[in-house]
N, CA, C and O atoms as a MOPAC input file, in Angstrom:
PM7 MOZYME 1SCF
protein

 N      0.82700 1    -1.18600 1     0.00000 1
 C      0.00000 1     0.00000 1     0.00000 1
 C      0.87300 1     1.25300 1     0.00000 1
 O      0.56200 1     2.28300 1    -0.59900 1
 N      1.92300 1     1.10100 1     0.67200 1
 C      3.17500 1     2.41600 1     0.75300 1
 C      3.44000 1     2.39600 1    -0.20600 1
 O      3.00000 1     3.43000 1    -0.70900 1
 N      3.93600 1     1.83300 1    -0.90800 1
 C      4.57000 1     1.41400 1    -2.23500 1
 C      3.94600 1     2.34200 1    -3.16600 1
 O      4.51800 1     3.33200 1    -3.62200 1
 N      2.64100 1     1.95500 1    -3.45900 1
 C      1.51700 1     2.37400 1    -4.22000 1
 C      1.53000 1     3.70600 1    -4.54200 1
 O      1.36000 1     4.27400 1    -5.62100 1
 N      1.80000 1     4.18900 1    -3.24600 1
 C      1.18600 1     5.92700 1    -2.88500 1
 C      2.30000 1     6.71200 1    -2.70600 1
 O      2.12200 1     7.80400 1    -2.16700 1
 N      3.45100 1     6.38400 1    -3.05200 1
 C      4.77100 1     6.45100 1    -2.92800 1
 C      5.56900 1     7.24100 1    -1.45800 1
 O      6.30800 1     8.22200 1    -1.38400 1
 N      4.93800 1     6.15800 1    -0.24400 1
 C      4.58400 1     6.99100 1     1.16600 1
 C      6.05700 1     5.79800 1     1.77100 1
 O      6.30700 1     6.01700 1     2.95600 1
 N      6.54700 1     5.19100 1     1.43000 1
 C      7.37600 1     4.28300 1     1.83200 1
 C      8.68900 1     5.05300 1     2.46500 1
 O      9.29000 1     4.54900 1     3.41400 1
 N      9.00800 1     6.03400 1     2.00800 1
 C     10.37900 1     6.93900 1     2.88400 1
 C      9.32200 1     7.72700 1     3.51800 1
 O      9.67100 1     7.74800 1     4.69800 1
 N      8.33900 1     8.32200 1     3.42800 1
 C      8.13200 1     9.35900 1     4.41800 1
 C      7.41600 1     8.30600 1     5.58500 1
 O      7.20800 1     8.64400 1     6.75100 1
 N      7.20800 1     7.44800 1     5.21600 1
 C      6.67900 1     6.36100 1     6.45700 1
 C      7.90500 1     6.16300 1     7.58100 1
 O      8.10100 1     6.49000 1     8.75100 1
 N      8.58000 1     5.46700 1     6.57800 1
 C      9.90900 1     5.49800 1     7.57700 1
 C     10.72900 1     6.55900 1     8.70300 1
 O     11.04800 1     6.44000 1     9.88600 1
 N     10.90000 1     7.75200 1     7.57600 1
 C     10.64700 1     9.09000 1     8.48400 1
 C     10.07200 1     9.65300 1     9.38900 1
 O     10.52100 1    10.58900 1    10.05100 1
 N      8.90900 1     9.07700 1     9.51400 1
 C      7.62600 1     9.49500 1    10.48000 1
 C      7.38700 1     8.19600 1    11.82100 1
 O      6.57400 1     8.38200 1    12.72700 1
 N      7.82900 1     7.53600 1    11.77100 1
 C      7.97200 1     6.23600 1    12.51200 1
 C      9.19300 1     5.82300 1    13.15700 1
 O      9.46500 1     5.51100 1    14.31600 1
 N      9.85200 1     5.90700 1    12.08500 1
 C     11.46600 1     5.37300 1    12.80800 1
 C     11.16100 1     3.99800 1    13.30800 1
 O     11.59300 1     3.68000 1    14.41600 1
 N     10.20700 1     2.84300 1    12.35000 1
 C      9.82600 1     1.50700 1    12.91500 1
 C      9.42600 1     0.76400 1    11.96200 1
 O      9.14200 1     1.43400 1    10.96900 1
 N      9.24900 1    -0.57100 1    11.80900 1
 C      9.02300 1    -1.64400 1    11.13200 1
 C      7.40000 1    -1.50400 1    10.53600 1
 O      6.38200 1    -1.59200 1    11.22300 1
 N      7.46300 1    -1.30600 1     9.32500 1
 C      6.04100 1    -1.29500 1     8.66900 1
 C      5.22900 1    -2.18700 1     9.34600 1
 O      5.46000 1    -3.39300 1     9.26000 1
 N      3.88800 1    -1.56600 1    10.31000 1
 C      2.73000 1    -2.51300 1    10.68600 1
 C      1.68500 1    -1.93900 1    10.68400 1
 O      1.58700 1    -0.74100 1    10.95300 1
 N      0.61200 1    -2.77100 1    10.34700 1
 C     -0.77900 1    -1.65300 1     9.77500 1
 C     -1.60600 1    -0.70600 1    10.36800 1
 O     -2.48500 1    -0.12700 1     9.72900 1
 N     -1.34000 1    -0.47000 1    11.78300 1
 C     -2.01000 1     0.65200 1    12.49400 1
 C     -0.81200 1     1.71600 1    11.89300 1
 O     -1.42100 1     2.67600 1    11.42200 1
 N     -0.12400 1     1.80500 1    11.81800 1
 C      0.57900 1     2.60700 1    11.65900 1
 C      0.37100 1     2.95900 1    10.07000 1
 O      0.19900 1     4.16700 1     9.90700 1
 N      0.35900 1     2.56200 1     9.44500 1
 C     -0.23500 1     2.97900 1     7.81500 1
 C     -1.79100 1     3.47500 1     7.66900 1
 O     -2.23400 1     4.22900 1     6.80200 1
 N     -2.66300 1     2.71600 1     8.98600 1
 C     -3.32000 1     3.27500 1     8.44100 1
 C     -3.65600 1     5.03700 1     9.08500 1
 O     -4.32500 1     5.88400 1     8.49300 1
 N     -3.13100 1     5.16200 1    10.10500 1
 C     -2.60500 1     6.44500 1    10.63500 1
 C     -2.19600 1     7.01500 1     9.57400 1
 O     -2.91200 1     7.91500 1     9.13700 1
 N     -1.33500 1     6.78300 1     9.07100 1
 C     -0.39000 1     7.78700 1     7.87200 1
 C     -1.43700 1     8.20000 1     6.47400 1
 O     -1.55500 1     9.32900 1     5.99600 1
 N     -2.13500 1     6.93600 1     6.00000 1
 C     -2.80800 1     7.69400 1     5.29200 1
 C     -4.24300 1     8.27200 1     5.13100 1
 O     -4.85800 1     8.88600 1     4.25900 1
 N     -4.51500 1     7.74100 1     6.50100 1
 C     -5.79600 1     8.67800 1     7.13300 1
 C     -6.01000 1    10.08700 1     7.54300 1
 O     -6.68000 1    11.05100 1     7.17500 1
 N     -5.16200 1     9.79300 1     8.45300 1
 C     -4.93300 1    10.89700 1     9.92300 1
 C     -3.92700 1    11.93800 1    10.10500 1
 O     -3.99500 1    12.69900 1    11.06900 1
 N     -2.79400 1    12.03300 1     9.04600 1
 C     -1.49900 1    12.39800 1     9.17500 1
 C     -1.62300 1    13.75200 1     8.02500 1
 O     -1.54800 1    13.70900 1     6.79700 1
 N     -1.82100 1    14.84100 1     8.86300 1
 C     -2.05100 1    16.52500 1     7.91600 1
 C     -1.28800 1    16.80900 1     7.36700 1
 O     -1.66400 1    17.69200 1     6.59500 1
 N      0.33100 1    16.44400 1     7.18700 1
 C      1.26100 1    16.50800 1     6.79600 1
 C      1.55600 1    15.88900 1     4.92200 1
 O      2.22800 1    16.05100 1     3.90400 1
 N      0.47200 1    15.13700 1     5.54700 1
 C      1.35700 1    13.66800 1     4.75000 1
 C      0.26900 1    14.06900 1     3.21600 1
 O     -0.95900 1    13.97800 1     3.23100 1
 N      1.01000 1    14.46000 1     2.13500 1
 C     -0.14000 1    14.87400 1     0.94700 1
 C     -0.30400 1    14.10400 1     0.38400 1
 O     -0.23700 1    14.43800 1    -0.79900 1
 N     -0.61700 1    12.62000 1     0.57600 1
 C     -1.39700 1    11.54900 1     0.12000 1
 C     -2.36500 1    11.09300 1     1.05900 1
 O     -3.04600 1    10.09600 1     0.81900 1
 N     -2.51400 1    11.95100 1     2.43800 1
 C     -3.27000 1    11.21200 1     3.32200 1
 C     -4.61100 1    12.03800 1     3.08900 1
 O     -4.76800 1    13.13900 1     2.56200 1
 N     -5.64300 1    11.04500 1     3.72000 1
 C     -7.17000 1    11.75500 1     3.40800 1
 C     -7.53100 1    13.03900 1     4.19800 1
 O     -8.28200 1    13.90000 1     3.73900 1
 N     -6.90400 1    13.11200 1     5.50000 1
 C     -7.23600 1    14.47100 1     5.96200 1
 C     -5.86600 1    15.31400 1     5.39300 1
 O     -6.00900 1    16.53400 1     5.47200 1
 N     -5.21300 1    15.08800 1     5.11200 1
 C     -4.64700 1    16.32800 1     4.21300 1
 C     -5.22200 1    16.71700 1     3.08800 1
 O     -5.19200 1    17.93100 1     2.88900 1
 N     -5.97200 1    15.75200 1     1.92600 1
 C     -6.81800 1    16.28000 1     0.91000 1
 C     -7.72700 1    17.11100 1     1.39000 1
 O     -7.91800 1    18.23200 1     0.91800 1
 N     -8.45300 1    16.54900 1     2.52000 1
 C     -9.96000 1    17.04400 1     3.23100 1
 C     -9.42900 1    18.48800 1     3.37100 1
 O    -10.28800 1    19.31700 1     3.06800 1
 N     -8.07100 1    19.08600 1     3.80200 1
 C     -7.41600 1    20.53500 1     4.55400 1
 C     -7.94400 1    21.08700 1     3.16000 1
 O     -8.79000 1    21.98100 1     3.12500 1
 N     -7.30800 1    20.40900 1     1.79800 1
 C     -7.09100 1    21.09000 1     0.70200 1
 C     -8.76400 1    21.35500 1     0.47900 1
 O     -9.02100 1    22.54700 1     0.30600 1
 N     -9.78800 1    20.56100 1     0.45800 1
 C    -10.73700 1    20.79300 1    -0.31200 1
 C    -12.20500 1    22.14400 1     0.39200 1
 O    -13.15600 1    22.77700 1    -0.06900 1
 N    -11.46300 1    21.92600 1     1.79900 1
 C    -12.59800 1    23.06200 1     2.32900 1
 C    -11.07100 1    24.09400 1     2.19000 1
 O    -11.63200 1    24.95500 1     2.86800 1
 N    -10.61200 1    24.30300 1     2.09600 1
 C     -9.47700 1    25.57100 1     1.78800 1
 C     -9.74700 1    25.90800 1     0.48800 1
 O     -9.47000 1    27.08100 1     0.23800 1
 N    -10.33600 1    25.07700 1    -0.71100 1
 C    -10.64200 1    25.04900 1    -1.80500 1
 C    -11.85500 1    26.19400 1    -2.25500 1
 O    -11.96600 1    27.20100 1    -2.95400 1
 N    -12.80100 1    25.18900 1    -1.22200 1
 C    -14.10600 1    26.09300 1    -0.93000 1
 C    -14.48100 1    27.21500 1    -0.36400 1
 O    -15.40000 1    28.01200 1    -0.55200 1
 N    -13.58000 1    27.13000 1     0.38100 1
 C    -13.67100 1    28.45600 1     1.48400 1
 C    -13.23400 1    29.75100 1     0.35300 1
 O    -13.90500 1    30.78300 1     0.33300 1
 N    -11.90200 1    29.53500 1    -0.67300 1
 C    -11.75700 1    30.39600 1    -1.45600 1
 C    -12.63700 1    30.59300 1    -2.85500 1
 O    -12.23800 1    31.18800 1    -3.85600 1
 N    -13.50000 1    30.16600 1    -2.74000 1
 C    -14.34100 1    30.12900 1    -3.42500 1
 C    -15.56500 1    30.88700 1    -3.55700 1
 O    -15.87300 1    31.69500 1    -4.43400 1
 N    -16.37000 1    30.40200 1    -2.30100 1
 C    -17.09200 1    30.61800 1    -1.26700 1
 C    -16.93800 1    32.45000 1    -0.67800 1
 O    -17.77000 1    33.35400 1    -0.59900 1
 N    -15.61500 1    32.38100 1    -0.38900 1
 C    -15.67300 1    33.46200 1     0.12400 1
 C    -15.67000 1    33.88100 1     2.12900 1
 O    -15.25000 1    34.84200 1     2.77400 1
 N    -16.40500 1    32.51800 1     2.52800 1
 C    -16.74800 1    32.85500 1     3.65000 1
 C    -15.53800 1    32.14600 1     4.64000 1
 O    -14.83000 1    31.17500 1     4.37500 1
 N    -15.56300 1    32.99200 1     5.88300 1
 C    -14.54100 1    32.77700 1     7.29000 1
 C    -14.41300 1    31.65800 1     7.77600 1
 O    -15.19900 1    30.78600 1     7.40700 1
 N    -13.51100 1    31.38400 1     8.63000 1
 C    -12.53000 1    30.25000 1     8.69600 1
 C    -13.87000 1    29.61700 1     9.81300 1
 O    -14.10600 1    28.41000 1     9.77600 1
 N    -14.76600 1    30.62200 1    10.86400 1
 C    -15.63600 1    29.45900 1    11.38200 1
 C    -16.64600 1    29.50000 1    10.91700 1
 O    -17.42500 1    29.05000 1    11.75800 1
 N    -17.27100 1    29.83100 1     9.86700 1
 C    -18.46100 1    29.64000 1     9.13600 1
 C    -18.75200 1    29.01600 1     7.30900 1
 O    -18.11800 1    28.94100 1     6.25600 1
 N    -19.66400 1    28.79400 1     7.66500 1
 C    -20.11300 1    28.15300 1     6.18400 1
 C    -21.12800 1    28.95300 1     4.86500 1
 O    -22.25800 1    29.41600 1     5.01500 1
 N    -20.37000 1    28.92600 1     3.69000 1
 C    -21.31400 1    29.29400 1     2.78600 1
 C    -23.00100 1    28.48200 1     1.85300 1
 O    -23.93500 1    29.03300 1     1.27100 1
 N    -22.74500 1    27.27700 1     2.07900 1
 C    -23.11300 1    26.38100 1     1.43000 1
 C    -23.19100 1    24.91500 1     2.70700 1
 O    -22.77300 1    24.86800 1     3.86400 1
 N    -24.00200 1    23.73200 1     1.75400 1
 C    -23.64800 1    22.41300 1     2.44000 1
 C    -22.80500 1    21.76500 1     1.88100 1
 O    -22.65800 1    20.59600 1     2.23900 1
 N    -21.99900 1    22.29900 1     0.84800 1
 C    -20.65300 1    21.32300 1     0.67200 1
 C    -19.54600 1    22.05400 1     1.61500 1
 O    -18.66300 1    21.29100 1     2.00500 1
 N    -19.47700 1    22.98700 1     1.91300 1
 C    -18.53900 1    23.52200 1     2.73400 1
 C    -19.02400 1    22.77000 1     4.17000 1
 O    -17.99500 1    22.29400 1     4.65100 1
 N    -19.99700 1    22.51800 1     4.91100 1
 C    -20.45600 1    22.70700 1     6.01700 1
 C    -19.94500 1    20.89700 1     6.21700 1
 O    -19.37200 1    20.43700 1     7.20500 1
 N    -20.33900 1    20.17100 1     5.03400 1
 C    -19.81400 1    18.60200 1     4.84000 1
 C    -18.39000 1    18.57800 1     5.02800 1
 O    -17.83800 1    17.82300 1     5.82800 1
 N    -17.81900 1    19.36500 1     4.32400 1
 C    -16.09500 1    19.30100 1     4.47900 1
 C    -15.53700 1    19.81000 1     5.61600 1
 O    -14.35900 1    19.55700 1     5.86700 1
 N    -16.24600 1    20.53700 1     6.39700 1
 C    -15.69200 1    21.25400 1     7.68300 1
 C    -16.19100 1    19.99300 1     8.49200 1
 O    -15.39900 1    19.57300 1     9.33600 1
 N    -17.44600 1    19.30000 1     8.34700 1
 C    -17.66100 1    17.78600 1     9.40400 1
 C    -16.68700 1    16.86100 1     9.06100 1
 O    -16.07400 1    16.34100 1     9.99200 1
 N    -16.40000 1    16.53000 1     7.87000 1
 C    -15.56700 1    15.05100 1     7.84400 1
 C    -14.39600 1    15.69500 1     8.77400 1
 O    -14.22100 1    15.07400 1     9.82300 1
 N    -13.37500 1    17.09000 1     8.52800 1
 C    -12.25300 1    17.41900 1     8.41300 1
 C    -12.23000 1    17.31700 1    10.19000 1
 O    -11.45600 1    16.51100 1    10.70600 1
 N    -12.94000 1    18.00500 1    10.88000 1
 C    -13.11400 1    17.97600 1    12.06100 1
 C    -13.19500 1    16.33700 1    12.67200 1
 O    -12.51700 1    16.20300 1    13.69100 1
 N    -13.57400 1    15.67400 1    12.43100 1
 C    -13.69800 1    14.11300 1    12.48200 1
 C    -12.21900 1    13.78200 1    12.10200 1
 O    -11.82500 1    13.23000 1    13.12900 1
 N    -11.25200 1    13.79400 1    11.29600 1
 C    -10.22600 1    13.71800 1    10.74000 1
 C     -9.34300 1    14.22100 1    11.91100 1
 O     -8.37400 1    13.62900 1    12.38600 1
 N     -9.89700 1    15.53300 1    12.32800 1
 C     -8.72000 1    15.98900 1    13.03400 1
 C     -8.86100 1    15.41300 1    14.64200 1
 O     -7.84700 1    15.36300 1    15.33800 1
 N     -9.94700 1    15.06000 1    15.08500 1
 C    -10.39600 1    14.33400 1    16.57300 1
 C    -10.32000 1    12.85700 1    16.42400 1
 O    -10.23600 1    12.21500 1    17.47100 1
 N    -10.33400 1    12.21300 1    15.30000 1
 C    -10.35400 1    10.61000 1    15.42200 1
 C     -9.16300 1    10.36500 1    15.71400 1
 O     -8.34700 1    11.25100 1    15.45500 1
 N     -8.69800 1     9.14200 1    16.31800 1
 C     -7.49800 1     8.52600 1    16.88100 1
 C     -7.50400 1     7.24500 1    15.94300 1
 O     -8.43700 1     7.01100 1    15.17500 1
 N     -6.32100 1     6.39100 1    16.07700 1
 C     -6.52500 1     5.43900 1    14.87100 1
 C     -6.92600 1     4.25500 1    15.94300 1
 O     -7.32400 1     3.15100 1    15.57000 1
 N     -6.75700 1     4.65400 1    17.42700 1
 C     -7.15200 1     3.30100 1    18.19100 1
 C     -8.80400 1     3.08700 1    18.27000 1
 O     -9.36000 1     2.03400 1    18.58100 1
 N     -9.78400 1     4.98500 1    17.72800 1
 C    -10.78100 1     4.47700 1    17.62300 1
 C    -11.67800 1     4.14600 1    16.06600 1
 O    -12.80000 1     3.70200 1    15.82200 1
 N    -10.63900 1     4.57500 1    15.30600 1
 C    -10.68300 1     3.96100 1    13.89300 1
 C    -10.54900 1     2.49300 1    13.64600 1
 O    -11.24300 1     1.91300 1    12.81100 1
 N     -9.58000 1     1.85300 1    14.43800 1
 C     -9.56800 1     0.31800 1    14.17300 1
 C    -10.29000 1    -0.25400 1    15.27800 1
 O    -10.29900 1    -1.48100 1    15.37800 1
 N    -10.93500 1     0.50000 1    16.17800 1
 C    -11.78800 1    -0.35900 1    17.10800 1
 C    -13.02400 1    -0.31900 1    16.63000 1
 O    -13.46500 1    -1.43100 1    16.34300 1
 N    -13.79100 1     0.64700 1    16.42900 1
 C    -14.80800 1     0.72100 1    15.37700 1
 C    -14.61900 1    -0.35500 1    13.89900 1
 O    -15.66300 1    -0.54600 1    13.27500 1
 N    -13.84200 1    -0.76600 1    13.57200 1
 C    -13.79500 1    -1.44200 1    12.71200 1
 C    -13.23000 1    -0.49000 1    11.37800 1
 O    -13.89300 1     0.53000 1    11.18700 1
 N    -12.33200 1    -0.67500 1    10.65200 1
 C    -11.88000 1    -0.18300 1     9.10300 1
 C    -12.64800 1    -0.19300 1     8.03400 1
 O    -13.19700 1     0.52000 1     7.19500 1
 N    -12.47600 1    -1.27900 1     8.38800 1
 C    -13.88600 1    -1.49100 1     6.62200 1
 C    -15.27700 1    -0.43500 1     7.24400 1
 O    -15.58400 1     0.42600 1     6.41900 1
 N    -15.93600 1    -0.41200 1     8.26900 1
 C    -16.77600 1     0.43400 1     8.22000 1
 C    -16.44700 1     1.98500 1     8.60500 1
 O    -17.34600 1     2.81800 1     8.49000 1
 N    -15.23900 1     2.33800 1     9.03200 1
 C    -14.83100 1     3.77300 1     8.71700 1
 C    -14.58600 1     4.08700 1     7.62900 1
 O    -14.53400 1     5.28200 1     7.33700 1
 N    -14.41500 1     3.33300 1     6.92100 1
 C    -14.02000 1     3.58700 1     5.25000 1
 C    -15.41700 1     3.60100 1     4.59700 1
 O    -15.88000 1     4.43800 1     3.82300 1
 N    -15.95200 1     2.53500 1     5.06400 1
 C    -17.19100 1     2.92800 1     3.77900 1
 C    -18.22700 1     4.33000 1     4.78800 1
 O    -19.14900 1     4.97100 1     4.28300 1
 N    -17.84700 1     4.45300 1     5.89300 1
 C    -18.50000 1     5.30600 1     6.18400 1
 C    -18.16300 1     7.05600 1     5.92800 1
 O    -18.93200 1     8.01800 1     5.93800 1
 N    -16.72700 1     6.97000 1     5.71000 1
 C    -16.02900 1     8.49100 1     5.07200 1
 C    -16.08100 1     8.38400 1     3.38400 1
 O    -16.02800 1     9.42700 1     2.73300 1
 N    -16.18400 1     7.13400 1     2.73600 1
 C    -15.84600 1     7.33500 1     1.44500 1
 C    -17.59200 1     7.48100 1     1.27500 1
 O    -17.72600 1     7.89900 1     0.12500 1
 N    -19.02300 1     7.32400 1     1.91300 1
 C    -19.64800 1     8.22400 1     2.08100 1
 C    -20.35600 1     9.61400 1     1.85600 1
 O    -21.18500 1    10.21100 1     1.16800 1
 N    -19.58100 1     9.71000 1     2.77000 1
 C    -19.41100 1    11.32000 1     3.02500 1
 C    -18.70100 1    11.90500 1     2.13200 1
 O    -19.37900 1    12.40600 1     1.23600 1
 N    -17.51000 1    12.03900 1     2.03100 1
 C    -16.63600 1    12.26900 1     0.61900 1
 C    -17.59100 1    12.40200 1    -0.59200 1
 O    -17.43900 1    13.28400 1    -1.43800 1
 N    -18.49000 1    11.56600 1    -0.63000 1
 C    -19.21600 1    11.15800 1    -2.06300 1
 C    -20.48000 1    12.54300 1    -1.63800 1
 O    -20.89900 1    13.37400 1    -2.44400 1
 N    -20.78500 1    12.45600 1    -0.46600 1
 C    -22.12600 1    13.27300 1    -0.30500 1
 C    -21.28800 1    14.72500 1    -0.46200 1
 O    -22.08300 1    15.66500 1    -0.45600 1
 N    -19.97700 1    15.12100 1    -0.59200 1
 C    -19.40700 1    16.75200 1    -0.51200 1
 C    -19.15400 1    16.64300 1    -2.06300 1
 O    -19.03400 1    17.68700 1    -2.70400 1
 N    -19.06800 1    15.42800 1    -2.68700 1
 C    -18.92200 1    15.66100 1    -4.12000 1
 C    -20.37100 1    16.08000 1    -4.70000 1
 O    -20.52000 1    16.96000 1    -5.54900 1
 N    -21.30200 1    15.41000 1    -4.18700 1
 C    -22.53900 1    15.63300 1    -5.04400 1
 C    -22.90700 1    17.07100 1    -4.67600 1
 O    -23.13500 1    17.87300 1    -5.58100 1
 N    -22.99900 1    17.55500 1    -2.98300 1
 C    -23.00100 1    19.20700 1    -2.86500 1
 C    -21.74700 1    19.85000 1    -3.84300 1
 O    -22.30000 1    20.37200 1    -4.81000 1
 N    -20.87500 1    19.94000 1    -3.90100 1
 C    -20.35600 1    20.10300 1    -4.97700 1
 C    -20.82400 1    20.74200 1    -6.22300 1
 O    -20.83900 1    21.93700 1    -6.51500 1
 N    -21.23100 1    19.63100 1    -6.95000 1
 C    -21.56600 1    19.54400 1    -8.29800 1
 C    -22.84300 1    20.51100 1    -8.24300 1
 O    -22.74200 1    21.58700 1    -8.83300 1
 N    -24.13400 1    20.18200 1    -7.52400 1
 C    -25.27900 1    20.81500 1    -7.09800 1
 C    -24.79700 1    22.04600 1    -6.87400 1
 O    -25.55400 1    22.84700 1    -7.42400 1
 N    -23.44300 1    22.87500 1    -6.05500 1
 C    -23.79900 1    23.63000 1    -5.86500 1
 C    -22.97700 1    24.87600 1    -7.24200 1
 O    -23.19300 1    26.05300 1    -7.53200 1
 N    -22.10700 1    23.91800 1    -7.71400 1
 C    -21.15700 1    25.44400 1    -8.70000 1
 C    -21.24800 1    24.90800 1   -10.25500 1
 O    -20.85500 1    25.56600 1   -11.21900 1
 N    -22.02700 1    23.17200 1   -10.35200 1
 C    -21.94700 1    23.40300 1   -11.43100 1
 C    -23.19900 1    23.19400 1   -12.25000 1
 O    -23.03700 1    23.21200 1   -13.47000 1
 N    -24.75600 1    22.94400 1   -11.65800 1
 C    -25.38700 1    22.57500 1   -11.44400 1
 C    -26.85100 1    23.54000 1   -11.55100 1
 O    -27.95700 1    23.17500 1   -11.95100 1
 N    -26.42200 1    24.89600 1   -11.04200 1
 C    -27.25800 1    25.71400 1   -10.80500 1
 C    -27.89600 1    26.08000 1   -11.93900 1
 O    -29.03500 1    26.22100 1   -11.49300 1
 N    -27.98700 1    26.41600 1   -13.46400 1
 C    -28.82400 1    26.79700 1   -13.96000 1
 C    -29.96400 1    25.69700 1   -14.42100 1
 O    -30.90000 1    26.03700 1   -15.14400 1
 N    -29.78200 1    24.18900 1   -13.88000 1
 C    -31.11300 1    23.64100 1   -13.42000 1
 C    -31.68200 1    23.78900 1   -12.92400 1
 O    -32.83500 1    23.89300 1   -13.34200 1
 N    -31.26800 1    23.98100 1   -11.11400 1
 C    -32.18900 1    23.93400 1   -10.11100 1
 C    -33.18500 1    24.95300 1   -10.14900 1
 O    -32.97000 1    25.97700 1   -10.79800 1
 N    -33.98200 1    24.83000 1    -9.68200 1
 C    -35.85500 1    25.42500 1    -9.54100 1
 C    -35.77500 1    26.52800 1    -8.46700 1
 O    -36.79200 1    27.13000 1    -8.12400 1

C-alpha cells in the first residue's frame, strides 16, 4: 500500500519503525502533513471552498462547505485506536460516504445551478 502511494520513505521518516498496519493506516488517514493522506486532501478541499465561497474560517457558505468542515473535524479528533476499534472497513465505507455526499453538494452547488428550480 506504501509502495503504491509512494509513502514508503516518508513512512519510515515518520515512525522510525518496522512497517505494521495501524501505523499505515494512521499515515494515510490521519497524518495533515502527509499529501497523500485523506485528511490532508480534506485541509485542501474546504481551503478550496472556502476560497471560493468566500466565507470565514468558522463559518459556512453552502452544504458542501459545512460537509467538508464535518468530515475534516472528524479527521482531526479521530485517533486510529478508535478507527480500528470501530472497525476499518466500516470507517471507510463510512467516510468514502461522506466524501461522495461533498462531491454531489459540490456539483449541485457550482456546477449545477442553472437547473435547479
Amino acid at each position: 500500500m506504501l509502495r503504491s502511494v509512494g509513502a514508503i520513505e516518508a513512512y519510515h521518516r515518520q515512525y522510525h519503525a518496522p512497517i505494521v498496519p495501524p501505523k499505515v493506516v494512521d499515515m494515510l488517514i490521519l497524518q495533515p502533513y502527509h499529501p497523500r493522506s485523506v485528511r490532508f486532501s480534506s485541509t485542501e478541499v474546504q481551503a478550496g471552498l472556502k476560497a471560493i465561497s468566500g466565507s470565514g474560517a468558522a463559518s459556512y457558505a453552502n452544504e458542501s462547505e459545512r460537509l467538508a468542515g464535518k468530515v475534516l473535524e472528524s479527521l482531526r479528533f479521530d485517533t486510529i485506536e478508535e478507527i480500528l476499534g470501530r472497525g476499518l472497513h466500516l470507517y471507510l465505507t463510512d467516510l468514502v460516504r461522506s466524501l461522495r455526499s461533498i462531491g454531489a453538494e459540490i456539483a449541485r452547488t457550482y456546477f449545477y445551478y442553472g437547473t435547479m428550480a
